[in-house]
BAMIKE-71443 format. One record per residue (C-alpha): residue number from 1; residue in one letter; x, y, z. Coordinates in nm, 2 decimals. Example, Ala and Ser with C-alpha at 12.3 -4.5 7.8 and 13.67 -1.06 7.14 Angstrom:
<nodes>
> num | residu | X | Y | Z
> 1 | A | 1.23 | -0.45 | 0.78 $
> 2 | S | 1.37 | -0.11 | 0.71 $
</nodes>
This chain:
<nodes>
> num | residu | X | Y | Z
> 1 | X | 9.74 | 6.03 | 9.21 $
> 2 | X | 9.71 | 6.01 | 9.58 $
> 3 | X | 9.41 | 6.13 | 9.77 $
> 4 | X | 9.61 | 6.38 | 9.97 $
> 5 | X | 9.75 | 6.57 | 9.64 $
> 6 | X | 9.41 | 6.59 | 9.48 $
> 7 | X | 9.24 | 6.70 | 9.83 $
> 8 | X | 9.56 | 6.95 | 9.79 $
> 9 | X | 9.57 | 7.04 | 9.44 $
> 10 | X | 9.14 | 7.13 | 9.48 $
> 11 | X | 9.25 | 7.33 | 9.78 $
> 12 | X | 9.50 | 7.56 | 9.57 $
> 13 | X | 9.22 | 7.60 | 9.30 $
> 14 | X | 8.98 | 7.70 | 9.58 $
> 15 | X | 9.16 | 7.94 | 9.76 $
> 16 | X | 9.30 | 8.11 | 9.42 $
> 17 | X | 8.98 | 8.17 | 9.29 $
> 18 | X | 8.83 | 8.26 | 9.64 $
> 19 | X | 9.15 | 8.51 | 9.66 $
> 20 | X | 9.08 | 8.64 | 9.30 $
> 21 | X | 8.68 | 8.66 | 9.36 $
> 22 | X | 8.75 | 8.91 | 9.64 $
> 23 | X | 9.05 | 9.12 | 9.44 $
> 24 | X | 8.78 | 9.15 | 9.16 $
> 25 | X | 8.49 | 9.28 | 9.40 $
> 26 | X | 8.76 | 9.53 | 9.51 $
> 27 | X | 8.85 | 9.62 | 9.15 $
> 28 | X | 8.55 | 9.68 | 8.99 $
> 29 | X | 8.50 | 10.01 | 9.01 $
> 30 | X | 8.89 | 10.06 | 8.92 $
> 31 | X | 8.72 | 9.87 | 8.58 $
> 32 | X | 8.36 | 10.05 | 8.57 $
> 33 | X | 8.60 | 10.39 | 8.61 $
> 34 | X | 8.83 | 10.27 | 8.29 $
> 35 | X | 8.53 | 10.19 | 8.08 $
> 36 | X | 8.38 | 10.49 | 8.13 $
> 37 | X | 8.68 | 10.73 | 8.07 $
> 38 | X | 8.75 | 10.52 | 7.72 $
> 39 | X | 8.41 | 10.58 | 7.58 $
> 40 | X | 8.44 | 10.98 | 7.69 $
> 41 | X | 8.79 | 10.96 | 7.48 $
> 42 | X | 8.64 | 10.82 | 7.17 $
> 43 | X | 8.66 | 10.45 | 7.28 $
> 44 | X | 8.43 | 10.20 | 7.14 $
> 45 | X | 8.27 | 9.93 | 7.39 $
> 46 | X | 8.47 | 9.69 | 7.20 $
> 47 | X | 8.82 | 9.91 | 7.22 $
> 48 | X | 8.75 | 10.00 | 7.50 $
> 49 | X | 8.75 | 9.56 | 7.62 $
> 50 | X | 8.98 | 9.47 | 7.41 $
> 51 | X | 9.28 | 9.73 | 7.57 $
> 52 | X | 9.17 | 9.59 | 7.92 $
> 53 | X | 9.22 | 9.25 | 7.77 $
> 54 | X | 9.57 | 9.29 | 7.58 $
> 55 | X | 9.67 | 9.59 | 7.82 $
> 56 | X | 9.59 | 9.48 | 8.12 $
> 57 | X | 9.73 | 9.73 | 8.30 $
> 58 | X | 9.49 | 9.92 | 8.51 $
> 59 | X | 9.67 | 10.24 | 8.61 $
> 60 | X | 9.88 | 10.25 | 8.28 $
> 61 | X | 9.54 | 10.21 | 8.11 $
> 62 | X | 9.39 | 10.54 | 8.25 $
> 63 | X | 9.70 | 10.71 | 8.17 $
> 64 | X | 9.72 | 10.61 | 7.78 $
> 65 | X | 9.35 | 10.69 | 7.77 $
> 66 | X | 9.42 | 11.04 | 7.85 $
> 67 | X | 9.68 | 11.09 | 7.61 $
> 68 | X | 9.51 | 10.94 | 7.36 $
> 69 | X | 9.22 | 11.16 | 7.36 $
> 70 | X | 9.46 | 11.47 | 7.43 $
> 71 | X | 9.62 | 11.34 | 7.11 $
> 72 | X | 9.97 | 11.31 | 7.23 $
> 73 | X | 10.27 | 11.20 | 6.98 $
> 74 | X | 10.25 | 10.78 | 7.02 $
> 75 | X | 10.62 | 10.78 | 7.17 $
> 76 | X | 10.51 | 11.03 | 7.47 $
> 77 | X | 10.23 | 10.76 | 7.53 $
> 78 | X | 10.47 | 10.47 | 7.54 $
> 79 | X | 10.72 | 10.62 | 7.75 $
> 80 | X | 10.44 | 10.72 | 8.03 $
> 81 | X | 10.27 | 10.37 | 8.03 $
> 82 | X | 10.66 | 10.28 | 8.07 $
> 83 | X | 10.69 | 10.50 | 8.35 $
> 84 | X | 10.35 | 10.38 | 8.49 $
> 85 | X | 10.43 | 9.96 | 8.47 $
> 86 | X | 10.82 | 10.04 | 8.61 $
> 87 | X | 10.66 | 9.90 | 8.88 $
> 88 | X | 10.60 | 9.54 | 8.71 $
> 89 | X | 10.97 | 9.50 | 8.64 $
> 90 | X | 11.02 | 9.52 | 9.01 $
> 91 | X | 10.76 | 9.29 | 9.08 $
> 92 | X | 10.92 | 9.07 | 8.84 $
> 93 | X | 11.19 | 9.06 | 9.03 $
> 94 | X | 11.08 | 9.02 | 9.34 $
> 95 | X | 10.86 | 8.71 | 9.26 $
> 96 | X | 11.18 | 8.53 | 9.01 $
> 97 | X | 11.22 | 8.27 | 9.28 $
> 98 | X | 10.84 | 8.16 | 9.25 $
> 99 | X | 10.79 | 8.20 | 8.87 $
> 100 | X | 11.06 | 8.05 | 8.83 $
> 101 | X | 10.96 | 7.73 | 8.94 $
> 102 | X | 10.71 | 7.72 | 8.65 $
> 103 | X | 10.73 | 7.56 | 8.31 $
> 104 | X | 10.83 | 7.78 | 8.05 $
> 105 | X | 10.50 | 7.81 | 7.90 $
> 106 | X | 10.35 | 7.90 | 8.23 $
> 107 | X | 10.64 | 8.14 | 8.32 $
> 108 | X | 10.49 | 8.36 | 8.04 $
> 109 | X | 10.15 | 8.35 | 8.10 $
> 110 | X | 10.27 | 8.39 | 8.49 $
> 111 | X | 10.40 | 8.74 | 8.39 $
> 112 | X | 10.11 | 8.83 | 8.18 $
> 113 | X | 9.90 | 8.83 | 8.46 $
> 114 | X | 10.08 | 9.02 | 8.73 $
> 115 | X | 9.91 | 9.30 | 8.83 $
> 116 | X | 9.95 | 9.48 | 9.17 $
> 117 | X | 9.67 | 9.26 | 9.40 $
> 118 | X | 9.85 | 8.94 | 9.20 $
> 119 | X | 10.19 | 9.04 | 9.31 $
> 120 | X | 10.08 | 9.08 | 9.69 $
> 121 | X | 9.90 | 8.78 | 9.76 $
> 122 | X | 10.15 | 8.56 | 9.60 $
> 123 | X | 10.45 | 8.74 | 9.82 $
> 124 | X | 10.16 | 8.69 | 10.13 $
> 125 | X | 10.08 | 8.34 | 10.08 $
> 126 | X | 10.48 | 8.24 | 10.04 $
> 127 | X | 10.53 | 8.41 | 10.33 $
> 128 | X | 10.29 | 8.19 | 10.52 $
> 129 | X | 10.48 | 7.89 | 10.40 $
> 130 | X | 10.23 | 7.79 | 10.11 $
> 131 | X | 10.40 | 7.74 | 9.81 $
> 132 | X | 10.25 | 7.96 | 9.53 $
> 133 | X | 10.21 | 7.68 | 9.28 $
> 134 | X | 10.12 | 7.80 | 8.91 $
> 135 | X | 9.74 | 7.59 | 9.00 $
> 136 | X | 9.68 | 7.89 | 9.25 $
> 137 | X | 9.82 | 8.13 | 9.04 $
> 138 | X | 9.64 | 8.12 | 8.77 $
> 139 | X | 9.32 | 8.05 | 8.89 $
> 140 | X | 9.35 | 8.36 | 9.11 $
> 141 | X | 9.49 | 8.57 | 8.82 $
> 142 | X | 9.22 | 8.42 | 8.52 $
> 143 | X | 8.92 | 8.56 | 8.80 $
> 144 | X | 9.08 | 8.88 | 8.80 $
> 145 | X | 9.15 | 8.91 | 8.44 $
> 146 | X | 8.77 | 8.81 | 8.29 $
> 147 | X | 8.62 | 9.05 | 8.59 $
> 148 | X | 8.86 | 9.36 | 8.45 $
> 149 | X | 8.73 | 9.25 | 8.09 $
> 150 | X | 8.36 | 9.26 | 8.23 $
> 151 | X | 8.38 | 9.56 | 8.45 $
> 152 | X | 8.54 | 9.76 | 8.15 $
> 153 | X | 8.24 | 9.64 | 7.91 $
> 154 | X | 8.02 | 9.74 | 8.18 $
> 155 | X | 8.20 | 10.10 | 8.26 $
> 156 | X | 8.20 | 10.18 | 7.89 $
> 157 | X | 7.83 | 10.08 | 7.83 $
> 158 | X | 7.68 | 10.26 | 8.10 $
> 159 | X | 8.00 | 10.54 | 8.10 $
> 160 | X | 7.78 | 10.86 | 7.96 $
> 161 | X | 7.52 | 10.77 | 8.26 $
> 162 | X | 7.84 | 10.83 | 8.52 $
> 163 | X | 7.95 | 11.18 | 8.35 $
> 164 | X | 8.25 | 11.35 | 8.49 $
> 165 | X | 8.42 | 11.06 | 8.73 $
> 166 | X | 8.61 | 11.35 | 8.87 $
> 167 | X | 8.31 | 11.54 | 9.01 $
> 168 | X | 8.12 | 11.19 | 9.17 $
> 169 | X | 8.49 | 11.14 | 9.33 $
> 170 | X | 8.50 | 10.80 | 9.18 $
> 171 | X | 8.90 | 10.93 | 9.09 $
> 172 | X | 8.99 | 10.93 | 9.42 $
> 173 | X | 8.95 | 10.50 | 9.47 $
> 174 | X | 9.23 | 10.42 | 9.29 $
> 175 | X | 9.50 | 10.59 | 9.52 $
> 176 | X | 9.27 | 10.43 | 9.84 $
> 177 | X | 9.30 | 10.11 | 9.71 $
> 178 | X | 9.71 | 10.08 | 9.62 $
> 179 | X | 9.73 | 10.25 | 9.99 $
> 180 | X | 9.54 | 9.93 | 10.07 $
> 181 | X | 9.75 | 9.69 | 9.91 $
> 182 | X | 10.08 | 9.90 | 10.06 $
> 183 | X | 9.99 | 9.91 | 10.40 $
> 184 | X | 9.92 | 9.52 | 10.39 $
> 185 | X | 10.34 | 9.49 | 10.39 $
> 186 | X | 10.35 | 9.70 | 10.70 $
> 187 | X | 10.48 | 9.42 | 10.93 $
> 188 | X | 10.80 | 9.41 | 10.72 $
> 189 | X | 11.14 | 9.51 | 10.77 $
> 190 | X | 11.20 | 9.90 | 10.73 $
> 191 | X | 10.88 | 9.91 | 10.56 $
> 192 | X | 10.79 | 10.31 | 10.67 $
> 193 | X | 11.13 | 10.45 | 10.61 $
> 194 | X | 11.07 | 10.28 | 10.23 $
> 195 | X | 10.70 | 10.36 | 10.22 $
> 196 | X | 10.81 | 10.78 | 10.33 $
> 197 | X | 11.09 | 10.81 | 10.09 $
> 198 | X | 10.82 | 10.67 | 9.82 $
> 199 | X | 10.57 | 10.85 | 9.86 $
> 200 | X | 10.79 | 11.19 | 9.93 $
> 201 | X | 10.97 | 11.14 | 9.65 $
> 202 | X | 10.67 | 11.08 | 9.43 $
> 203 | X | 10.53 | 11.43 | 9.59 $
> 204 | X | 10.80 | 11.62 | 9.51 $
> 205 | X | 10.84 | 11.49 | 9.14 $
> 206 | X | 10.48 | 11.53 | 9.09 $
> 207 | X | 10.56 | 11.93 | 9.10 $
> 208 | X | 10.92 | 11.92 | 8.94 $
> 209 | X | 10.87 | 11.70 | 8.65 $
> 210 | X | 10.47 | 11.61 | 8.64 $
> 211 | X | 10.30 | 11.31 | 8.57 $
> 212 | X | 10.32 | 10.97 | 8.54 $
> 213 | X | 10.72 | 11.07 | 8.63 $
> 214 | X | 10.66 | 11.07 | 8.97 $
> 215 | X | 10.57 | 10.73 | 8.99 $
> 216 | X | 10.91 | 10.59 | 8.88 $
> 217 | X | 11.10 | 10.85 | 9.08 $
> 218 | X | 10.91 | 10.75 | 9.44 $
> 219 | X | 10.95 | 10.42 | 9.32 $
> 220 | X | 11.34 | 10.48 | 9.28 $
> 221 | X | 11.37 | 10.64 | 9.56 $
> 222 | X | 11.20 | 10.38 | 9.78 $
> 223 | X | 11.44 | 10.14 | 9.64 $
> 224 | X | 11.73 | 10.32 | 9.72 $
> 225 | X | 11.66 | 10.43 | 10.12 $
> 226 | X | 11.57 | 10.03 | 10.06 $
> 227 | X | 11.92 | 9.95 | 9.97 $
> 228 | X | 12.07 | 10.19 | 10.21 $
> 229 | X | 11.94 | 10.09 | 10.50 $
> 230 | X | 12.11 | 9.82 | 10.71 $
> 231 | X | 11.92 | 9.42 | 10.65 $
> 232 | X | 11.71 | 9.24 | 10.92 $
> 233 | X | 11.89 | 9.08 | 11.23 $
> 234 | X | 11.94 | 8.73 | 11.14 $
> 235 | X | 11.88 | 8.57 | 11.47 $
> 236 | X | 12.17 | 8.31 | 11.52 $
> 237 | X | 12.13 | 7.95 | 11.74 $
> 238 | X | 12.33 | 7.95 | 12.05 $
> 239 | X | 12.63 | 7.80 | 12.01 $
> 240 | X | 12.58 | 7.46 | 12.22 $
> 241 | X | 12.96 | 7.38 | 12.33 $
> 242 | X | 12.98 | 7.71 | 12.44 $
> 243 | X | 12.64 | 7.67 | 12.70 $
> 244 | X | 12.77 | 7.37 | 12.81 $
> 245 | X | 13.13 | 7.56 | 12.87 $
> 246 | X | 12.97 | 7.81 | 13.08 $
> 247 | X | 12.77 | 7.54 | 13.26 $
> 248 | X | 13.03 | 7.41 | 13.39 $
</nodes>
């Protein structure tokens, strides 16, 4: 191995776990929040870990801790965790031309991890002309992973000490934070026509057909004023016969 690719390769490890250090600083309290809400539902410490491990799935955890100590009928659960991570299938999507560059193994484990702060700074840091090589990845996505694991452990342990998360406003960080990692795509193309038929949409289902519907609708709807609106200019090279025609 060369000098240059290992200098390289360390540099993709070091900035994936740098970039995965700061998402899980940002998400703890997303994790302290879960743990406590599992342990007010009936959720053991140990439950209460091992859905943040298996699960991982952050907002689709809160919501399928709510219904389960509402007890709902298991297929209503499913189908609003389903409505919850529609989301992931788009991201999916979005990121097919980077994971799949990876090994087959990898590919999977590449999926298990995408979250929401894992999707953005892998579409961020191939827009800067960095390739997002599976070394980054995962480094970035194993930080965030253990520090869910430990913030839930930590949420559940100390949960009954937090009481109602609703009355400290502690409910309230989750919506802040996707804002966050929204408003980071700002410079795109079209991005506030999407962003207002999302979040309009999502509004207006939120009162028609409740939640975690609404979530899939704005999504749906964002996707659609997406596909409606015309594409980015492509800006095309002069044609250089035809500058020298002119010149003449």
């Amino acid at each position: 191995m060369q000098p240059e690719q290992s200098m390289d390769k360390r540099e993709q490890l070091k900035n994936g776990l740098k970039k995965g250090a700061v998402v899980a600083i940002s998400s703890a309290p997303f994790g302290i929040l879960f743990g406590a809400i599992a342990v007010d539902n009936g959720f053991s410490i140990a439950e209460a870990a091992l859905m943040s491990g298996l699960v991982y799935g952050g907002a689709s955890q809160l919501v399928g801790i709510e219904l389960f100590g509402h007890h709902v009928a298991a297929w209503i659960i499913v189908l609003s965790i389903l409505a919850v991570n529609f989301r992931h299938i788009l991201y999916s999507a979005a990121l097919a031309s980077v994971i799949g560059r990876y090994p087959h193994i990898q590919r999977w484990l590449a999926f298990f991890l995408l979250v929401d702060p894992q999707f953005a700074e892998t579409v961020k840091r191939e827009d800067a002309g960095k390739p997002a090589t599976f070394r980054w990845y995962f480094a970035m996505g194993a930080v965030v992973w253990v520090s869910w694991i430990l913030t839930t452990i930590i949420g559940a342990f100390f949960g009954r000490m937090i009481g109602d998360p609703k009355a400290l406003g502690i409910d309230v960080l989750l919506p802040i934070y996707f804002l966050g990692l929204t408003m980071g795509f700002r410079g795109r193309h079209n991005f506030f026509p999407v962003m207002l038929a999302g979040a309009l949409g999502s509004v207006v289902a939120f009162h028609v057909v409740g939640s975690p519907w609404h979530i899939s609708v704005g999504a749906a709807l964002g996707i659609l004023i997406a596909a409606i609106l015309p594409p980015p200019k492509v800006h095309e090279e002069p044609d250089v016969s035809e500058i020298e025609r002119e010149a003449m």
